[in-house]
C-alpha positions in Angstrom: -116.7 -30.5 23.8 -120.3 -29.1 23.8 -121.8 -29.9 27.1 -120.6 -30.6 31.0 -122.8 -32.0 34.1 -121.8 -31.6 37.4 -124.6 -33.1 38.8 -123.9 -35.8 41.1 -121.3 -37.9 38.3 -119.3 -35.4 36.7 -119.0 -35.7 32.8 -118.9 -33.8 29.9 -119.9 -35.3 25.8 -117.8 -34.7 23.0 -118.6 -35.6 19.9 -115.8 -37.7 17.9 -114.5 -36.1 14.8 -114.5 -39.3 12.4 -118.0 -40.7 13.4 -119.6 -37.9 15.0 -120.6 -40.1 17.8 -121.0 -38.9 21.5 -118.9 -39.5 24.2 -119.3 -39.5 27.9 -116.4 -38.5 29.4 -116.2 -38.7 33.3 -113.9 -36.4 35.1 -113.0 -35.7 38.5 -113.3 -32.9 40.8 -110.1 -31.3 40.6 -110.5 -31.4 37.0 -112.6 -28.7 36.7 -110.8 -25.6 35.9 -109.6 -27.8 32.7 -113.4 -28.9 31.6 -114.3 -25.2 31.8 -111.4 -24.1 29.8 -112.1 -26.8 26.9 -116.0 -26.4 26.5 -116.8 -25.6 23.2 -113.2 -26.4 22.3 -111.4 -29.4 20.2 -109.9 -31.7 23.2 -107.4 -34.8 23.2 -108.8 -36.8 26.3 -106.5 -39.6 28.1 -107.7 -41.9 30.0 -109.4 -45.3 30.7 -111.9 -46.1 27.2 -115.1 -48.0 27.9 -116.9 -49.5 24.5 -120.2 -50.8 23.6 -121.1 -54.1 22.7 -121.2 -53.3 19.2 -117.5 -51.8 19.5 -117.8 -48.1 19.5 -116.7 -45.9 22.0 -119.4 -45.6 24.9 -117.4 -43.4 27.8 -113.7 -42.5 28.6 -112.3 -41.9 32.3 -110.2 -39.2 31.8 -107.2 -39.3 33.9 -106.3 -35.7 31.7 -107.8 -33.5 29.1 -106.1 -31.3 27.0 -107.2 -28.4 24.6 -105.8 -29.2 20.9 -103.0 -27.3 19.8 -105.2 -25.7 17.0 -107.5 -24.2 20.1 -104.3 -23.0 21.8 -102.6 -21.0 18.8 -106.4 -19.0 18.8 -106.5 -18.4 21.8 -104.0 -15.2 21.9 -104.1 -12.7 24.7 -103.3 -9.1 24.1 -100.3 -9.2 26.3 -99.0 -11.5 24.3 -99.0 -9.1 21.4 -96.9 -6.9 22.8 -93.2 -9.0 21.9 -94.4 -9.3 18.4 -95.3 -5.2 17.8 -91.9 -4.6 19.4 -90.2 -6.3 17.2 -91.4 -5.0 14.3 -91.3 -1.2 15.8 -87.6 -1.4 15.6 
């Protein structure tokens, strides 16, 4: 995801990976906390998919977004480093 507007509609673009096209993706409200999370982040979005005339995709209606699980093995807090020095402590 690379950019979000919360003016009036709410929507971020993505970019597809295959054709490098851009997305709208419309969100709602209570979504937010999630959109924030993902920016500049690889996303699967789910959710109602709007195409063009010419058959590409134009704009999806996300009903839920979800960061990829590449994003979420990255994303490591230093808590969470403290089972795996443990273990190798003993």
């Amino acid at each position: 995801m690379k950019s979000i507007s919360a003016v009036k509609e709410k929507y971020l673009a993505l970019y597809e990976e295959a054709t490098g096209r851009r997305i709208k993706v419309i969100y709602d409200s209570d979504m937010i906390d999630c959109v924030r999370e993902s920016f500049e982040n690889q996303v699967t979005v789910i959710g109602e998919v709007v195409y063009s005339p010419e058959g590409f995709k134009r704009e999806i209606k996300a009903t839920r977004i979800e960061l990829s699980e590449e994003n979420q093995k990255k994303n490591v807090r230093f808590t969470d480093l403290f089972g795996v020095l443990a273990g190798e402590a003993r």
